[in-house]
C-alpha positions as CSV (number, residue, x, y, z in Angstrom):
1,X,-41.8,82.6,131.9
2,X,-39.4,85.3,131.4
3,X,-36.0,86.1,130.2
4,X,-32.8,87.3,132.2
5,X,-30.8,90.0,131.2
6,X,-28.1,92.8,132.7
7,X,-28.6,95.8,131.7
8,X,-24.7,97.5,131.5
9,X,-24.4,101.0,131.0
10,X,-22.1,101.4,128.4
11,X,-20.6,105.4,128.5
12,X,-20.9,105.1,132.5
13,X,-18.0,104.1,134.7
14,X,-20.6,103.4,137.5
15,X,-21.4,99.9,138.4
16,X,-23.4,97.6,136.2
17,X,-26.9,96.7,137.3
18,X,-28.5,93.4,137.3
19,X,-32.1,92.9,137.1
20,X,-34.4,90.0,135.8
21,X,-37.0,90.7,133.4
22,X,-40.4,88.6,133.4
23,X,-42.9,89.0,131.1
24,X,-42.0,92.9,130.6
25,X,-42.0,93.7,134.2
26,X,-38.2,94.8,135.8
27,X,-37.5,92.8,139.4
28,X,-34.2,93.2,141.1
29,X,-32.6,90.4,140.6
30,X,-32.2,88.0,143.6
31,X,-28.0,88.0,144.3
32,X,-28.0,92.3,144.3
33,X,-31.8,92.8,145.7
34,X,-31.8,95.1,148.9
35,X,-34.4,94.0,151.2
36,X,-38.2,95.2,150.6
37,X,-40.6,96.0,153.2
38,X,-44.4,95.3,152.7
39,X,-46.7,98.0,151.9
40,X,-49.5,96.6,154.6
41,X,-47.4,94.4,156.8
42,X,-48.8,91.6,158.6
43,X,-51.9,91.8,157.3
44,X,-51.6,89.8,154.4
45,X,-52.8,92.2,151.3
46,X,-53.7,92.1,148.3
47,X,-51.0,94.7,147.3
48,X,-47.9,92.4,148.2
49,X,-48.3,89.4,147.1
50,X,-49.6,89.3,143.5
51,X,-46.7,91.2,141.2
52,X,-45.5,88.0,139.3
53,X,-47.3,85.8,137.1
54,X,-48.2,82.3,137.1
55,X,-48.9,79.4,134.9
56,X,-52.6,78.5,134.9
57,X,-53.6,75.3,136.5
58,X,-53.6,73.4,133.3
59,X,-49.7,74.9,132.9
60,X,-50.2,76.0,129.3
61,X,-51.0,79.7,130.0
62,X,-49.5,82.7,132.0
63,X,-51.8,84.5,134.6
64,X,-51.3,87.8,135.8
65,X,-51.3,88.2,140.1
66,X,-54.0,90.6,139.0
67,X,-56.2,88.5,136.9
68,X,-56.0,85.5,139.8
69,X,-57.6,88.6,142.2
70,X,-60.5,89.3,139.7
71,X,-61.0,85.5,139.4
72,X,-61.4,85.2,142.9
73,X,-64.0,88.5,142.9
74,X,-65.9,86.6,140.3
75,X,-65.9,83.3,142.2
76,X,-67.2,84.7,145.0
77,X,-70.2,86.5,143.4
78,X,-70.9,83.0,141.8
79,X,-71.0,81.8,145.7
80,X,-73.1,84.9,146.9
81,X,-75.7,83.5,144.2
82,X,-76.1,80.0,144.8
83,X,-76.1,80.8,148.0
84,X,-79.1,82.4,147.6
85,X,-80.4,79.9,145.2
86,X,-80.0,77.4,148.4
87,X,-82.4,80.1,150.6
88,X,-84.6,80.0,147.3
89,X,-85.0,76.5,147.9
90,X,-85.4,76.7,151.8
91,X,-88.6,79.0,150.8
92,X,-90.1,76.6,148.6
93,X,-90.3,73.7,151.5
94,X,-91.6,76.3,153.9
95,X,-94.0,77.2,151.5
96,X,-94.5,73.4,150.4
97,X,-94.9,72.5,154.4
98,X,-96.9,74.5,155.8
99,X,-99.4,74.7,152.4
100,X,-99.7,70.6,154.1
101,X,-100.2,71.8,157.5
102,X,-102.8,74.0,157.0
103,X,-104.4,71.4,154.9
104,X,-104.4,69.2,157.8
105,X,-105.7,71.3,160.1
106,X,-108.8,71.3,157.9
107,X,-109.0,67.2,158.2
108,X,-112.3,65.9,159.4
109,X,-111.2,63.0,160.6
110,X,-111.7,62.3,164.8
111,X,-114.1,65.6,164.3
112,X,-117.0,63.7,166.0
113,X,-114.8,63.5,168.8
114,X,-116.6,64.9,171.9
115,X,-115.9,66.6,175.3
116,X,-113.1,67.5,177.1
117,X,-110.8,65.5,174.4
118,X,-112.8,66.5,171.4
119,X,-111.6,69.8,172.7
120,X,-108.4,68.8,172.9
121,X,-108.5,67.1,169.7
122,X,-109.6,70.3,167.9
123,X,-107.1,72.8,169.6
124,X,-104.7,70.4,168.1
125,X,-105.8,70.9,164.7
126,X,-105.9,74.4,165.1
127,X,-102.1,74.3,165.8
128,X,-101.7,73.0,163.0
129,X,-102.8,76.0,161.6
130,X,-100.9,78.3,163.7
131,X,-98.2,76.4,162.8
132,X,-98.3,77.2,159.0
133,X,-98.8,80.6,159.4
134,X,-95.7,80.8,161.4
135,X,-93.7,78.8,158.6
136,X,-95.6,81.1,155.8
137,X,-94.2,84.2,158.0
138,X,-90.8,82.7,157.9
139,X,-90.6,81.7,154.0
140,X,-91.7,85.3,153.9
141,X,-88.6,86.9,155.9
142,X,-86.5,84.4,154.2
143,X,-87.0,86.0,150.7
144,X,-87.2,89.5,151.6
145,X,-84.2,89.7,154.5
146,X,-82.0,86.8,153.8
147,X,-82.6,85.8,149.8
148,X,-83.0,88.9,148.1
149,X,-80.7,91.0,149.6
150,X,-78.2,88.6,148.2
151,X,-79.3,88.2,144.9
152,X,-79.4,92.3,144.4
153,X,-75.7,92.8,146.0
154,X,-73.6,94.7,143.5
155,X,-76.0,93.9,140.8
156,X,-73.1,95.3,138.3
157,X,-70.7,93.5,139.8
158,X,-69.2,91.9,136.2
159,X,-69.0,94.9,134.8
160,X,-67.3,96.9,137.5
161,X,-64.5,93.7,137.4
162,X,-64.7,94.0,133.2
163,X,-63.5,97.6,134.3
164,X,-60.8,96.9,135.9
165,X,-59.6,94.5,133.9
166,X,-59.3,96.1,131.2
167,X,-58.3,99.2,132.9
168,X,-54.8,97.2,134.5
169,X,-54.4,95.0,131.2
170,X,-54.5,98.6,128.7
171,X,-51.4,99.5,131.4
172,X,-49.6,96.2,130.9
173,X,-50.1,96.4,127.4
174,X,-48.6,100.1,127.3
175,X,-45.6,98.5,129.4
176,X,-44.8,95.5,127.1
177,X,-44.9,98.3,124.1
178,X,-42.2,100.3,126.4
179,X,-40.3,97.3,127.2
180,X,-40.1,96.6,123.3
181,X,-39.3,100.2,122.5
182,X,-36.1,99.9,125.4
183,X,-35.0,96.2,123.7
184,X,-35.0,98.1,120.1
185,X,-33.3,100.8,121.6
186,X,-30.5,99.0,122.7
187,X,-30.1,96.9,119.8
188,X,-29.7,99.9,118.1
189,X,-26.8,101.1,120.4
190,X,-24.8,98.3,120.1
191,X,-24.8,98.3,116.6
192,X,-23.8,102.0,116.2
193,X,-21.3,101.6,119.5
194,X,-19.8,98.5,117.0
195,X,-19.6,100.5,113.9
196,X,-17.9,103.4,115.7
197,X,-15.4,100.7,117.1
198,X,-15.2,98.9,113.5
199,X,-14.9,102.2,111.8
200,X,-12.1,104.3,114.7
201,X,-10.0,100.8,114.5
202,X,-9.6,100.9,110.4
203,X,-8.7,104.3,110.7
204,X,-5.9,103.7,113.1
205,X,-4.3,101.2,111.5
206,X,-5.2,103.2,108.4
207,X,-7.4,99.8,106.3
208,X,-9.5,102.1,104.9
209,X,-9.8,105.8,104.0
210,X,-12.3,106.9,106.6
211,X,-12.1,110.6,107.3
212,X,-12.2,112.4,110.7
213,X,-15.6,113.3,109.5
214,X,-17.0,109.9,109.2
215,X,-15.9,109.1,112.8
216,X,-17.6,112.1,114.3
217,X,-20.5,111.5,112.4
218,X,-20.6,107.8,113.2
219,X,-19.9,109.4,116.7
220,X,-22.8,111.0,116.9
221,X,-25.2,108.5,115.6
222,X,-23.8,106.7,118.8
223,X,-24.9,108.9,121.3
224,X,-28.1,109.6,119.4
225,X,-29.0,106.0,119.9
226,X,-27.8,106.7,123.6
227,X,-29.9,109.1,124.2
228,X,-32.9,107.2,122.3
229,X,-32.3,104.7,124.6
230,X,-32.5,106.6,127.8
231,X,-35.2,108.2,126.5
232,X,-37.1,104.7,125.6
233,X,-35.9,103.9,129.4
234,X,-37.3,106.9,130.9
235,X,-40.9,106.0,129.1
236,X,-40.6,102.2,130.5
237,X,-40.0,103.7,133.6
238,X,-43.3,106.3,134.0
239,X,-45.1,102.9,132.2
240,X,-44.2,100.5,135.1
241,X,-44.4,103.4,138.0
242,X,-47.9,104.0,136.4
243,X,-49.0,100.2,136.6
244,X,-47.5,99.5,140.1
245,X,-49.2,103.1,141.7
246,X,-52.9,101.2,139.7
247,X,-51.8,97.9,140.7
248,X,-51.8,99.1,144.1
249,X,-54.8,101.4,144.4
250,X,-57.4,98.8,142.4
251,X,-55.5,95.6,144.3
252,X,-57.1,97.1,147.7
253,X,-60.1,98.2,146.5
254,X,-60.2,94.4,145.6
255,X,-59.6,93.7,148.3
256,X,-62.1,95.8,149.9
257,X,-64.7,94.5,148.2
258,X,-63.8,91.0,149.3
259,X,-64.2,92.0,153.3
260,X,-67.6,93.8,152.1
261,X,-69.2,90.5,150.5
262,X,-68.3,88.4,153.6
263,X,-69.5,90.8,156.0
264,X,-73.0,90.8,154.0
265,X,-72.8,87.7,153.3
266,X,-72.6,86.7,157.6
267,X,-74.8,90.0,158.3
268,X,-77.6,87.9,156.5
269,X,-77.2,84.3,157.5
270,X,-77.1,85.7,161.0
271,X,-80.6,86.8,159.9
272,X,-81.4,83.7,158.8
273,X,-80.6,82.0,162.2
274,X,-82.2,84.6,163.8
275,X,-85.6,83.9,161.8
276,X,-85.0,80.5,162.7
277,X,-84.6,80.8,166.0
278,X,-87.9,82.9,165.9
279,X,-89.6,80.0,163.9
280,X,-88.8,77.3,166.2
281,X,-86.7,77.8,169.2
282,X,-87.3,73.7,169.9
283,X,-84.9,73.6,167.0
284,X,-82.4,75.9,168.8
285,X,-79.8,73.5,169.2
286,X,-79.4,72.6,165.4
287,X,-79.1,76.3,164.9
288,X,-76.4,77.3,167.5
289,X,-72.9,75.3,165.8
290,X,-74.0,77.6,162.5
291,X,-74.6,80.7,165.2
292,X,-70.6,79.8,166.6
293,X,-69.3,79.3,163.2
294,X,-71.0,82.8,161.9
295,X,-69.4,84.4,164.9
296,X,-66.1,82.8,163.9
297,X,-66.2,84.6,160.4
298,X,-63.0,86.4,160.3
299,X,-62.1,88.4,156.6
300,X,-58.8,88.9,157.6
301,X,-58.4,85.3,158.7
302,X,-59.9,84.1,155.2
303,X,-57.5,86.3,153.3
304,X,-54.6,85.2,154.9
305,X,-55.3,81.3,153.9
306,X,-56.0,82.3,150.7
307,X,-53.2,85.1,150.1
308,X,-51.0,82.0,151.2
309,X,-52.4,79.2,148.9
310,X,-52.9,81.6,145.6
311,X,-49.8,84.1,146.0
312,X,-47.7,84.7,143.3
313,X,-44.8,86.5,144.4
314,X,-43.9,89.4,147.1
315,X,-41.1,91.2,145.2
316,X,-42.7,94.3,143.9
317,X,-40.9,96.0,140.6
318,X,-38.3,98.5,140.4
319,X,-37.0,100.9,137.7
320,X,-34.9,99.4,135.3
321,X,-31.2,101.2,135.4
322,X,-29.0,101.3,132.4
């Protein structure tokens, strides 16, 4: 995915520092890495476990940690909406059942029925009716509390995750053009550290009739590129620090948003058993394994299964040292 590369500070006597670049990001490398703490330990958050990037499922492309979040944001508003399109079609065989109901109750047939069971007989029918008006009532609730509410839930919702894409892809972008900037940098700096060397060595064993003059001046193309290169490193720096503070800040509100959908999303099925259980509490015991599972809804519990099955990587960047 990436490449690997030691950055050595030629013009410093301090220690060299390795780090391994990937796809224009700086991570310390492995064998020198002090030990990083998570920003939200134990709780298995967004903001620690998607800094690297991954090959797609298909293996031909890269994926950012952060684009595998926003995939996951657009999955589940795809779920929100066919879950909805299920309740749609809940309402329809309400509506479809008891339209028949109440056209039975209007049969004529056993009407000449008399007495005590022709009474009988008719209070039946008139059930019937009751009956229908009961499953209208809940067809009714079901569209208003349960359907609707899901369909209208962060109506924008595409746009607001376009946003944000964008918004953390512009930063990558502007740290790739950095991370070029540094790599021309420090081509640049070898080859005037080279010509320095090439052009001090001649003179000493006097090959060629290079003045003082040229030296200093090839001297001080030498530290120009030095300082073009700490400058170039400097920019990569603010760059990264700038994408890793936005990285941070959008991965929880991400995140966020994830606990806010299932909440609403439980808040209203829990509705829809309760308008159930008003419908037809003979049907009570059908309803109660969803009414145990609903209760068993658990964001945190969620995120952690699927922080653990979709994570890219828990080493955050660093600076890049030269």
């Amino acid at each position: 995915v990436g490449a690997f590369h030691c950055f050595l500070p030629a013009l410093s006597d301090r220690p060299f520092a390795c780090f391994l670049q990937i796809n224009c990001v700086t991570f310390p490398h492995p064998d020198t890495m002090q030990e990083q703490q998570l920003l939200k330990p134990t709780e298995w958050s967004y903001c620690d476990y998607f800094w690297a990037d991954k090959k797609d499922p298909q293996g031909n492309n890269t994926v950012s940690g952060f684009e595998i979040l926003l995939q996951k944001q657009l999955k589940g508003k795809q779920m929100q909406k066919e879950m909805a399109e299920f309740v749609r079609e809940r309402i329809k065989i309400e509506e479809e059942y008891a339209k028949n109901l109440s056209k039975l109750s209007q049969n004529s047939l056993a009407a000449q029925e008399e007495g005590t069971l022709g009474e009988a007989w008719a209070q039946l029918k008139k059930s019937l009716a009751d009956e229908a008006e009961v499953h209208l009532k809940f067809s009714s609730k079901l569209q208003s509390e349960v359907e609707k509410p899901l369909l209208n839930f962060r109506e924008n919702f595409k746009k607001d995750m376009k946003k944000y894409d964008h918004h953390i892809a512009d930063l990558r972008k502007q740290l790739a053009s950095r991370y070029t900037a540094v790599e021309k940098a420090r081509k640049a700096l070898t080859e005037r550290q080279k010509d320095l060397e090439m052009k001090t060595q001649q003179l000493e064993i006097k090959l060629t009739n290079k003045t003082e003059e040229e030296i200093k001046k090839a001297r001080r193309k030498s530290t120009q590129a030095g300082d073009d290169l700490m400058r170039c490193v400097d920019l990569y720096n603010q760059a990264q620090s700038k994408w890793f503070e936005e990285m941070v800040t959008s991965t929880l509100e991400l995140e966020r948003l994830e606990v806010e959908r299932v909440e609403m999303i439980r808040q209203h099925l829990c509705q829809y058993t309760q308008l159930r259980h008003e419908t037809d509490m003979f049907n009570q015991s059908t309803i109660e394994p969803v009414d145990q599972l609903l209760q068993k809804v658990e964001p945190a519990k969620d995120r952690e299964l699927w922080v653990q099955e979709h994570k890219t990587g828990d080493i955050r960047p660093v600076d890049m040292e030269i």
